[in-house]
C-alpha positions in Angstrom: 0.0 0.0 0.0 1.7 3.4 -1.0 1.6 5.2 2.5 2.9 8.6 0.6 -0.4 8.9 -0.8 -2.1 7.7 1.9 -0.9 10.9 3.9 -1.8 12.7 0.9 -5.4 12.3 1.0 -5.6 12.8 4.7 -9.1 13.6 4.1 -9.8 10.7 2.2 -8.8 8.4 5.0 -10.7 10.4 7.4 -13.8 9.9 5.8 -13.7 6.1 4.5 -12.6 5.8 8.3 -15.7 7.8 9.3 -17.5 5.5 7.1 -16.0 2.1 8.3 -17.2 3.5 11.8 -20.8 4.8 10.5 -21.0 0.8 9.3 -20.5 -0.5 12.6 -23.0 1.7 14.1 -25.5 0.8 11.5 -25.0 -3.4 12.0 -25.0 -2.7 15.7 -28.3 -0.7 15.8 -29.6 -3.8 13.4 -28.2 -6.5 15.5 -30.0 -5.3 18.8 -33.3 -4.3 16.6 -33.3 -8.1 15.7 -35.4 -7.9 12.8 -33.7 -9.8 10.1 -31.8 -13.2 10.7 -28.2 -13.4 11.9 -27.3 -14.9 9.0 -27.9 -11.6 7.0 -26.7 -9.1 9.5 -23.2 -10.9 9.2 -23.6 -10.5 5.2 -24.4 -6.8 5.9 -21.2 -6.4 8.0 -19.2 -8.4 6.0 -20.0 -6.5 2.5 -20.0 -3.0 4.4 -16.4 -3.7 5.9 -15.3 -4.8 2.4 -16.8 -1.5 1.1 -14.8 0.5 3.1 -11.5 -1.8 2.0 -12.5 -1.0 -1.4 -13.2 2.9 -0.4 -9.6 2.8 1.4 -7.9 1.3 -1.6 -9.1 4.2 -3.5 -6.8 6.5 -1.9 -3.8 5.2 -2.9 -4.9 5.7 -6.8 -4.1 9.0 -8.1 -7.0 8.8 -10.9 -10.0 7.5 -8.4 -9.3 8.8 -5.2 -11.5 12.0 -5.7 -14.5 9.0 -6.7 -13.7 7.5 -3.2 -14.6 10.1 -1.2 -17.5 11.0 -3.1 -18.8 7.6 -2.3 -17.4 7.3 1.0 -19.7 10.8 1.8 -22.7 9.4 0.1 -22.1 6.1 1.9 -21.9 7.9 5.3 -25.1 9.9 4.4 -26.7 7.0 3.7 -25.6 4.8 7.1 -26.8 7.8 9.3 -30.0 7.5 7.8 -30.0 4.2 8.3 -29.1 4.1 11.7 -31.4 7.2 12.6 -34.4 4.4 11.2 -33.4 1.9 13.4 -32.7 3.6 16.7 -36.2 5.6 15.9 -37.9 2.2 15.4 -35.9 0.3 18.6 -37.4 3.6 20.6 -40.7 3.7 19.6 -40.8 0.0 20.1 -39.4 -0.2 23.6 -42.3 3.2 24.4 -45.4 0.8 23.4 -44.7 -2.5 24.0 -44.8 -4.6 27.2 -47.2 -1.8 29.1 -49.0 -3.4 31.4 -51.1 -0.9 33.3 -53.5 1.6 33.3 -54.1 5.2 34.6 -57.3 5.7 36.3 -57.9 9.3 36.9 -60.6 10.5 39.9 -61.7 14.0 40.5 -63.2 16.3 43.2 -66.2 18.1 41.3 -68.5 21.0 42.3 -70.6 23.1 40.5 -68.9 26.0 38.9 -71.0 28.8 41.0 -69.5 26.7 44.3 -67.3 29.2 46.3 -64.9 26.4 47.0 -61.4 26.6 44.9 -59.8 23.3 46.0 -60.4 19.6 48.2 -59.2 21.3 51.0 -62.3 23.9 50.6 -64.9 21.2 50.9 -63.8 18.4 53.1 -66.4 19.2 55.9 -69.3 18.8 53.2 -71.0 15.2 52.3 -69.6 13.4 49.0 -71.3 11.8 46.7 -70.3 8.7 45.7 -71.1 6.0 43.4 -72.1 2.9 45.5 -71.3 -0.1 44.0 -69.5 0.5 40.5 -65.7 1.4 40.8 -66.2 1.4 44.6 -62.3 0.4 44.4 -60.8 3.6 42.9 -63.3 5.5 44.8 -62.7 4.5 48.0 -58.7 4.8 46.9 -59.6 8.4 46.3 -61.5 9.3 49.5 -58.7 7.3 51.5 -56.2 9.7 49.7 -58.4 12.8 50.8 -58.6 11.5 54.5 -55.0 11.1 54.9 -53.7 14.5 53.0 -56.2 16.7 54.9 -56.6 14.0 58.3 -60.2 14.3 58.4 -62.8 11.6 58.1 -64.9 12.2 55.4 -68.9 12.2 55.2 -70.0 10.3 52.0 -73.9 9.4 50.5 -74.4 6.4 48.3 -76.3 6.8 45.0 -77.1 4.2 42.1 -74.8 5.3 39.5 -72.7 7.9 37.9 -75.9 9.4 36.2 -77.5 9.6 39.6 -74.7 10.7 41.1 -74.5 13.8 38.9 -78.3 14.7 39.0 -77.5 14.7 43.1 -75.2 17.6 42.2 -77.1 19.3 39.8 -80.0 19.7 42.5 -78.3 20.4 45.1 -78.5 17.4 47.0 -75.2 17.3 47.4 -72.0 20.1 46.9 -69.2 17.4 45.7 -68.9 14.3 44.0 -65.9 11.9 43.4 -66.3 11.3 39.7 -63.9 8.8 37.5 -62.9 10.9 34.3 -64.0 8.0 32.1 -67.5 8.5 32.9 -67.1 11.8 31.3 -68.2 11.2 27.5 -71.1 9.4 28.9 -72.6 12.2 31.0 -72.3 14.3 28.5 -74.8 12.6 26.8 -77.0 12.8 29.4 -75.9 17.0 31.0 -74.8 18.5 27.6 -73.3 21.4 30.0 -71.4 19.3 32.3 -68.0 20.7 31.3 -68.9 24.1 31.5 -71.5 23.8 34.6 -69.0 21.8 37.0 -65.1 22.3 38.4 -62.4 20.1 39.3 -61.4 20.9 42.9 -58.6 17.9 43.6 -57.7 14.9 40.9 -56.4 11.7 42.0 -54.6 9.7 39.8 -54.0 5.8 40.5 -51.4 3.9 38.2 -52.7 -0.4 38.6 -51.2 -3.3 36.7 -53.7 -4.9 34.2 -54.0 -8.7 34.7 -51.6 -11.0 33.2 -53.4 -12.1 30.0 -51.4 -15.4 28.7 -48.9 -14.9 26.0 -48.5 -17.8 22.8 -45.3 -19.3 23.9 -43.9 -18.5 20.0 -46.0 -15.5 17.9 -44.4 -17.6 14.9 -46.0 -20.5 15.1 -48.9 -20.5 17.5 -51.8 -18.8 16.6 -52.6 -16.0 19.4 -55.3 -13.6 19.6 -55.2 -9.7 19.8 -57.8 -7.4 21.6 -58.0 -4.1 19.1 -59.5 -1.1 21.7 -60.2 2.1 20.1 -60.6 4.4 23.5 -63.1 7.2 23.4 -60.2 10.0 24.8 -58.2 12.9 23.5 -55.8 12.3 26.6 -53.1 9.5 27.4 -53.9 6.0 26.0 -53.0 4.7 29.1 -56.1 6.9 30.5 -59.2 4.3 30.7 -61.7 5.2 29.3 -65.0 4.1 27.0 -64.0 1.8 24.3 -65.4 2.4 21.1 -63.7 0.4 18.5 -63.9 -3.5 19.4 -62.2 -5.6 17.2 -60.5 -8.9 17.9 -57.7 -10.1 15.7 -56.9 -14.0 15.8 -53.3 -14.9 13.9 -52.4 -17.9 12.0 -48.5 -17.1 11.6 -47.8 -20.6 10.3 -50.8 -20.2 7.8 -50.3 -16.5 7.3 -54.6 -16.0 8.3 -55.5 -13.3 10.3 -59.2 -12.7 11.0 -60.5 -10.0 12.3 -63.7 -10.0 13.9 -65.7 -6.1 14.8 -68.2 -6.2 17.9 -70.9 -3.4 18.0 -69.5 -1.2 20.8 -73.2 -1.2 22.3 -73.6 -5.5 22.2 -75.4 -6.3 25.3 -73.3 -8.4 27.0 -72.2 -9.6 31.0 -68.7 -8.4 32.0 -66.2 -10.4 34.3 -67.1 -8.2 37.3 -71.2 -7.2 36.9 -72.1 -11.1 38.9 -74.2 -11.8 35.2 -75.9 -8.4 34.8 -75.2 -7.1 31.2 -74.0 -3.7 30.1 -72.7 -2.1 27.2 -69.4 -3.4 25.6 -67.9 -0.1 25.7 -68.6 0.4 28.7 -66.1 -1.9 29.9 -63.5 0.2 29.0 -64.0 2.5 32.3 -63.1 -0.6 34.2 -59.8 -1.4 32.7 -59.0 -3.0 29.3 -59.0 -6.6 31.4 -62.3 -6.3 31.6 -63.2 -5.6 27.9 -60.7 -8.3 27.3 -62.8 -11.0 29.9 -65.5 -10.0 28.1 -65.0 -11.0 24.8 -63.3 -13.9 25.8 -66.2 -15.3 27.3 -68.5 -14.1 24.3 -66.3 -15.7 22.0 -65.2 -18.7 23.7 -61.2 -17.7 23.3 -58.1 -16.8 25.3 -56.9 -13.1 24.5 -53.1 -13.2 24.3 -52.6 -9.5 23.6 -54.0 -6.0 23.9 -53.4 -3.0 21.4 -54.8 0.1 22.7 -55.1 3.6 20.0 -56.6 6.9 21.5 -58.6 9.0 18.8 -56.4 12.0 18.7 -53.3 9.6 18.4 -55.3 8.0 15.8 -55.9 11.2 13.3 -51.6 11.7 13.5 -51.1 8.3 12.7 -53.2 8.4 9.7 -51.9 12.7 9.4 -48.1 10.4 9.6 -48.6 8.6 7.0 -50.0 11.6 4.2 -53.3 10.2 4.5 -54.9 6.6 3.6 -57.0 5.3 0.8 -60.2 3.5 2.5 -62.9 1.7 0.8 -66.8 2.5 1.7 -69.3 0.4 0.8 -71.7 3.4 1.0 -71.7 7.4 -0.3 -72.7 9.0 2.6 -71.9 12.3 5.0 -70.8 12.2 8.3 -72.6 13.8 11.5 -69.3 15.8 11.9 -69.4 17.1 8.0 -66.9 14.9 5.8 -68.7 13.5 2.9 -67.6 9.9 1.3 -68.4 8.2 -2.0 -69.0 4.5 -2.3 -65.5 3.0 -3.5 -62.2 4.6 -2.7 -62.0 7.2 -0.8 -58.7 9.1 0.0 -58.5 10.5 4.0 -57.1 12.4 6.4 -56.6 12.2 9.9 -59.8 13.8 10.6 -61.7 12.5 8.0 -60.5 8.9 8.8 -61.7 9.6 13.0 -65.2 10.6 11.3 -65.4 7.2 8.6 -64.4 5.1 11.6 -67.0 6.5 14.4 -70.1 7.2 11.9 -73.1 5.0 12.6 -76.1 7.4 12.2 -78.9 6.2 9.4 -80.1 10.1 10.2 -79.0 13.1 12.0 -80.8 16.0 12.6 -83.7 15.3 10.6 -81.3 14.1 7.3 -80.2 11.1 5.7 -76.5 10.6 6.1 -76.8 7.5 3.5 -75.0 5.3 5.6 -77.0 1.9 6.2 -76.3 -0.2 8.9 -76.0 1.4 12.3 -73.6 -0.1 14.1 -72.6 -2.9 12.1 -71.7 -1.0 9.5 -69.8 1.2 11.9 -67.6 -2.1 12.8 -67.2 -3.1 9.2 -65.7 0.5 8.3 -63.3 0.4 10.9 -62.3 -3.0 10.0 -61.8 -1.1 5.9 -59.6 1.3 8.3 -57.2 -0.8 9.5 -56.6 -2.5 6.4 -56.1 1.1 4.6 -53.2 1.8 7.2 -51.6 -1.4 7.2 -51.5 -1.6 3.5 -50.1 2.3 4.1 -47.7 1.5 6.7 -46.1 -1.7 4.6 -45.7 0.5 1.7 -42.1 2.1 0.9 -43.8 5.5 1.4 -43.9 5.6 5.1 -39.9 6.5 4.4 -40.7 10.4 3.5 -42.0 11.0 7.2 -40.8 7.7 9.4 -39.3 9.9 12.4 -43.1 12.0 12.6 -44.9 8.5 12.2 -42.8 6.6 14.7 -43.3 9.7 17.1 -47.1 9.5 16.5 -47.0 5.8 17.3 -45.1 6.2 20.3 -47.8 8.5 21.9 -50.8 7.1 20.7 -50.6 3.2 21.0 -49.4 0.6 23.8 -49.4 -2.9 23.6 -48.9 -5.8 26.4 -46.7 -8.0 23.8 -43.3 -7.9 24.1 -40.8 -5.9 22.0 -38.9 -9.5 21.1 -42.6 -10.9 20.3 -43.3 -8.1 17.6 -39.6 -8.3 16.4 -40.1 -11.8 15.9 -43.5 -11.0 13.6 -41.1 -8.7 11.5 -38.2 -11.0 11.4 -40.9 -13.8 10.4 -42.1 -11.7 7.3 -39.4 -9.8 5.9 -37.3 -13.8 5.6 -40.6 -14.9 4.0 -42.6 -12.1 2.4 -45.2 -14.1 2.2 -48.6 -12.7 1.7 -51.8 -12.7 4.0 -55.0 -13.6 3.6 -57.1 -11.2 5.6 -61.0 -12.1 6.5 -63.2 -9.3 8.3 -66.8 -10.5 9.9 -69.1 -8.9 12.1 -71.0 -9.6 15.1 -74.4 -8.5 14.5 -77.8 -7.7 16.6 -81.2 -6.0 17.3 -81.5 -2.6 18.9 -83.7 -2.0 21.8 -83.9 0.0 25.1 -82.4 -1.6 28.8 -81.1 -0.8 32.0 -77.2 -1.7 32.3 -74.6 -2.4 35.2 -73.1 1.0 34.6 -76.7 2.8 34.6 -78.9 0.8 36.4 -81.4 3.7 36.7 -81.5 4.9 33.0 -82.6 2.6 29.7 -79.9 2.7 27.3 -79.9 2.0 23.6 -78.4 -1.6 23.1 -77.8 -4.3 21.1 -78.7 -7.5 21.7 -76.5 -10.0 20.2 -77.4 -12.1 17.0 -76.5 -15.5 18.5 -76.3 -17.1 15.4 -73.6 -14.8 14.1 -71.5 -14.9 17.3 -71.7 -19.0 17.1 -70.5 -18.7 13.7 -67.2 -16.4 14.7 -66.5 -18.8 17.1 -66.1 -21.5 14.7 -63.9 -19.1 12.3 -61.1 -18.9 15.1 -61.5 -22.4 15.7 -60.6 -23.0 12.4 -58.1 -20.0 12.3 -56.4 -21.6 15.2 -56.7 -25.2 13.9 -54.7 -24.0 10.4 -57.7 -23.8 8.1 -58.0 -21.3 5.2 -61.2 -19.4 5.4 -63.5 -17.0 3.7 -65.8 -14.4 5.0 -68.5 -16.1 2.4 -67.9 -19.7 4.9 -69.0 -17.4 8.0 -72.2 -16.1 6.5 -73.0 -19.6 5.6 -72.2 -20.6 9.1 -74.0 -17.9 10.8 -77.2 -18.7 8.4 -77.0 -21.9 9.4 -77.0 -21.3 12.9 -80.1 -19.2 12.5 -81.9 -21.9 10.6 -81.3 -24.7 13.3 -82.7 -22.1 16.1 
């Protein structure tokens, strides 16, 4: 090697060195992502530390050493790119997955023309409380009272949060301790509520969910995946209503995945209401354990994993990724004023929130054009998440990664592991294999009844179809047994079922 030209092109040397060093960073960063085999992360290194000989070697020719360091800049360029990728990925990965807990949040509230500015204000008047539901985080939250102001605290029972609320509204009482994710539903009920009450004191409480049970390889067991859309503009680890309910069951071996939508209103018993029924959504104030006890008991399955997507989080994921292309099976206008065609339909962040929540045949005295009510609702968000997979696989996702990986990290947590969803990627990208993706729906009949979480007020619900639900239990059966399926085979089942009742 001629070492006078070596010193020559100092600054050649420096920056295939840079280079040789930018390479190792790069195989590093891909080694600890894990998301291609060994096998090829030794290739990687091996042809990257043979670029840089080449690169070097370069330097000591008088005709192509200006070529080397052209390359060796673009090559450097390149590798901090690269390694910016994976260390945004790693970090976004290690931020959503393995979170196992929840954030309940409990307020103080009075009525805004109350005198009293804080808990300390108030603590010789009688709370309202809500007897029976949540009686945990609510006696956590007059225990946490008690102690920061050592007094003993006078407290009168009522039915349920909606009762709770009317106590306050006439007078009965001055305070309440109200759980946040009863909020959206009062609303419906005291359209002022926000502006008519005040938050003297919050309590936050941080619990572990229960342990669902994991598939002992995502590879090659099939597992199931609870999909919870929650009804909040806060933190997704805030619980809170669930309004998208979809469950996922995955045939890795098989590559099937079917996803099956239940009507957020299905009237259905939850693990903790001792056989009284409620609303499915509902059961997202409780904890996403208990929507996920739910629908393993409707569906006869084990749950393995939770994924969890608040609706502001939701609009910059879709905003991320410069908007999604959607199919509708109907042209019609949303209550909150975007307007769709039947067919494809290019969207937004905003405009994807208002496809996915959409369920009104009429509102305010107009046809929206949308047929279906709820079902429908559950079939377009099933259309959704296909649109955004299909997006979020697609060499595009490259002109804004960093914004998409930020929106992901504050809008979505999952139980699984990060090794268990490294796995999934290292699975695909050895095999590229394609999917076959089925979407069914649980149906039912609207009527009015009481629920656990309003005993005193009839709700609309939706009584389950029990044909269809019998038939989407035999579609993960065969799912999990290995079986290719069809959505046509599920509407034969679930006819079938209705026939023999």
């Amino acid at each position: 090697m001629n070492i006078k030209l070596l010193r020559k092109h100092k600054f050649g040397v420096f920056v295939v060195g840079l280079e040789l060093i930018l390479s190792i960073i790069f195989v590093g960063f891909l080694s600890v992502l894990n998301i291609v085999d060994s096998s090829l992360v030794i290739m990687i290194a091996v042809c990257l530390v043979g670029l840089s000989m080449f690169l070097l070697l370069t330097q000591i020719s008088k005709k192509a050493h200006t070529l080397g360091k052209v390359m060796s800049i673009l090559f450097s360029i390149l590798l901090v790119m690269g390694s910016f990728y994976e260390f945004k990925a790693y970090s976004t990965l290690g931020k959503v997955s393995a979170q196992n807990y929840q954030v309940v949040k409990m307020s103080t509230i009075a009525m805004k023309k109350n005198p009293a500015n804080n808990v300390k204000d108030v603590v010789n008047d009688t709370f309202g409380i809500v007897g029976v539901n949540d009686r945990k985080n609510t006696d956590k939250t007059i225990d946490s009272i008690e102690k920061e102001y050592k007094v003993s605290l006078k407290t009168k029972e009522y039915a349920d949060v909606k009762t709770l609320v009317t106590g306050l509204y006439q007078g009965e009482i001055s305070v309440i301790v109200f759980n946040e994710a009863n909020r959206g539903m009062i609303i419906e009920s005291f359209k002022d509520f926000n502006n008519a009450t005040k938050v003297l004191g919050r309590v936050e409480a941080k619990s572990e969910l229960e342990n669902t049970k994991a598939a002992s390889d995502v590879t090659k067991e099939p597992f199931s995946v609870y999909l919870s859309g929650i009804d909040t503009n806060g933190k997704v680890s805030e619980t809170s209503r669930s309004d998208v309910n979809i469950m996922a069951t995955v045939n890795s071996k098989t590559k099937e995945i079917l996803l099956i939508s239940t009507p957020r209103d299905y009237y259905v018993p939850l693990p903790n209401s001792n056989g009284v029924r409620d609303k499915l959504t509902h059961t997202g104030i409780y904890g996403v354990d208990c929507s996920i006890g739910t629908l393993e008991k409707l569906y006869d399955v084990d749950i393995n994993y939770y994924l969890r997507v608040n609706f502001t989080g939701f609009k910059k994921i879709v905003d991320s990724l410069g908007g999604v292309t959607v199919h509708s099976d109907y042209t019609f206008k949303a209550d909150w004023g975007p307007s769709f065609v039947k067919g494809d339909n290019k969207v937004n962040g905003k405009q994807a929130l208002a496809f996915a929540r959409q369920r009104h045949d009429y509102f305010r005295g107009r046809k929206t054009g949308l047929e279906g009510g709820d079902n429908q609702r559950g079939r377009n968000q099933q259309y959704l998440i296909k649109a955004i997979v299909n997006k979020a696989t697609s060499p595009s996702i490259l002109k804004n990664f960093s914004g998409l990986m930020d929106s992901i990290a504050e809008s979505i947590e999952t139980n699984m592991k990060t090794s268990e969803i490294t796995d999934l990627v290292k699975m695909q990208l050895s095999d590229m294999s394609a999917w076959n993706i089925t979407m069914i729906n649980a149906t039912g009949t609207g009527e009015k009844a009481t629920t656990f979480s309003m005993p005193s007020t009839r709700l609309y619900v939706m009584v389950p179809d029990e044909s269809t639900v019998k038939a989407a239990k035999k579609m993960v059966d065969k799912v999990e047994a290995g079986e290719h399926i069809t959505e046509e085979e599920f509407k034969k089942l679930a006819a079938q079922n209705k026939t023999n009742n």
